[in-house]
C-alpha positions in Angstrom: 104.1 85.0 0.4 103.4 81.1 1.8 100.3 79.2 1.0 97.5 81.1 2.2 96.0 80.3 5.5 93.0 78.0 5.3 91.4 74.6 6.7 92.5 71.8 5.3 90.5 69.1 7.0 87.9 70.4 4.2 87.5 68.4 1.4 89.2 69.1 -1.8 86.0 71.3 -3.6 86.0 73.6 -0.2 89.7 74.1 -0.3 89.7 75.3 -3.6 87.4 77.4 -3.1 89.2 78.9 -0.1 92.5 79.4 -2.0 90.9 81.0 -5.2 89.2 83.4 -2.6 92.4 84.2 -0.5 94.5 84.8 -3.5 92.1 85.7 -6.3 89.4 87.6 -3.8 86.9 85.5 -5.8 84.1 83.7 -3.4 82.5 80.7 -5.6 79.4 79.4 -4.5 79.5 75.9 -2.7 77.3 74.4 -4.7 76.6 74.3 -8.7 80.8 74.7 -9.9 82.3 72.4 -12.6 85.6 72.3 -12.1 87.8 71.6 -14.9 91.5 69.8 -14.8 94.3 71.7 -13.0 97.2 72.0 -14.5 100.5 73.1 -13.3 102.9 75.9 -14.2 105.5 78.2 -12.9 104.7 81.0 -11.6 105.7 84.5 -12.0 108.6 86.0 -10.7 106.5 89.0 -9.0 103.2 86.8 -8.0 103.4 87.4 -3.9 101.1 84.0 -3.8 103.2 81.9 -5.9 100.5 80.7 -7.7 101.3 77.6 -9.4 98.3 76.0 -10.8 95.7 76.8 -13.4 91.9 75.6 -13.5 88.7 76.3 -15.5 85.9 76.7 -13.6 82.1 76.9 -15.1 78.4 77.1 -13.8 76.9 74.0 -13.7 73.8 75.2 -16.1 71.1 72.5 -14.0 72.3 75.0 -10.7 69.9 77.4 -10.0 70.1 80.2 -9.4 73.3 80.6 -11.5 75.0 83.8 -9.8 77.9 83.4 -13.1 77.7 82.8 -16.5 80.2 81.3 -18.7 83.3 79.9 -17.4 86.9 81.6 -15.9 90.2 80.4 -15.3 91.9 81.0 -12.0 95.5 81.0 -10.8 95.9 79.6 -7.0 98.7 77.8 -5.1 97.8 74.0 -4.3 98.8 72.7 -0.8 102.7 71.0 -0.8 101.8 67.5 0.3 105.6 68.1 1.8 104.6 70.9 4.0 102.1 69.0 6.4 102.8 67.9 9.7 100.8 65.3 12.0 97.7 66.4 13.7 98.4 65.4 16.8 101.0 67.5 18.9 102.6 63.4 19.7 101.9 61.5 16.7 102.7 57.9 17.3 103.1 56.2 13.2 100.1 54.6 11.3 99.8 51.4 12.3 100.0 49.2 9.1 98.5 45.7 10.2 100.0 43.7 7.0 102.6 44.3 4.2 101.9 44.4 1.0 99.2 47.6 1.5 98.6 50.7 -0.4 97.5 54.1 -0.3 94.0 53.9 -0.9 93.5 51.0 2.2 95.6 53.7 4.5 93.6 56.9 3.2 90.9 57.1 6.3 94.0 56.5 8.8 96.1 59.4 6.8 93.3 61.5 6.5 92.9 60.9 10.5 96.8 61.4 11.2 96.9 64.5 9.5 93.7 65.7 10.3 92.5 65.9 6.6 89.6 64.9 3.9 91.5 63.5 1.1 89.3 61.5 -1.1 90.6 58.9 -3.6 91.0 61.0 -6.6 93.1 63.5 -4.4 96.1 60.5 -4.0 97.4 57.6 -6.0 97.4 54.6 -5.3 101.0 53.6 -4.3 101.5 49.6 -3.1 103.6 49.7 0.0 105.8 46.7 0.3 107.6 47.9 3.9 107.0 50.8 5.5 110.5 52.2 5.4 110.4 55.2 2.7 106.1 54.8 2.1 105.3 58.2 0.3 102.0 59.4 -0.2 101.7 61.4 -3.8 98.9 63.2 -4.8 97.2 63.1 -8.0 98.2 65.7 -11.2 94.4 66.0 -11.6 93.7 66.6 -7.4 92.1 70.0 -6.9 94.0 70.8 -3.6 96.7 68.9 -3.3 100.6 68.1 -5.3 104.1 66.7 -3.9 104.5 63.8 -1.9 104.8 63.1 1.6 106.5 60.6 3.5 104.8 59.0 5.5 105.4 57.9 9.0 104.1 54.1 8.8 104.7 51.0 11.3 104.1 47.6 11.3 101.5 46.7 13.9 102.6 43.3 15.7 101.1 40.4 15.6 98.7 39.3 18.7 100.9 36.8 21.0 
């Protein structure tokens, strides 16, 4: 079974909370969840999800009211960095205005090419020296997100 369905021009809190629902059927609150480190692993052989990362979740104990005590580790499938696709149905390539740049300086334009809400901690930051073979990698520690993804960069020219 792919991925399951959900929006991910969320932020990386809302996803999670999506994919623990779709393949846990487990609705966390949006507000008052500590959220531990995920960690990969393989999954099983007769998982339909292919769940392949682990995470600790707790009640914040300042959140009231606290529906759940405690804390719970869930099994969900992070997004594939590799498996999105450009927002627009005729993407032109980010425009990079100069060489050397890096991920974090390109975020809001990824975020708007792709039509997502990545924050810093969801991506490393990568230095870009050309824009031939620029990959965007997510963070071990990002709640929604693994892989890499190549992006589809181009140097903006110069004003004649």
């Amino acid at each position: 079974m792919p991925t399951p369905l959900c929006d991910y021009s969320k932020k990386s809190q809302d996803i999670i909370r999506d994919l623990i629902y779709a393949s846990n059927g487990f609705m966390l609150p949006a507000t008052g969840v500590l959220y531990g480190i995920p960690t990969s692993t393989t999954p099983l052989v007769a998982d339909a999800y292919q769940r392949d990362t682990f995470v600790q979740l707790s009640m914040d104990p300042n959140v009231f009211p606290r529906r759940y005590r405690g804390s719970r580790t869930f099994l969900y499938k992070r997004i594939d960095l590799a498996t999105l696709t450009a927002y627009a149905s005729t993407p032109t390539p980010i425009q990079v205005t100069s060489l050397p740049t890096d991920a974090y300086t390109l975020l809001n334009q990824i975020n708007a090419y792709y039509g997502l809400q990545m924050a810093q901690a969801d991506v490393q930051n990568i230095t870009y020296g050309s824009v031939v073979g620029a990959v965007l990698a997510a963070e071990p520690t990002s709640l929604a997100f693994q892989g890499v993804l190549t992006l589809n960069l181009q140097l903006a020219s110069a004003p004649a």
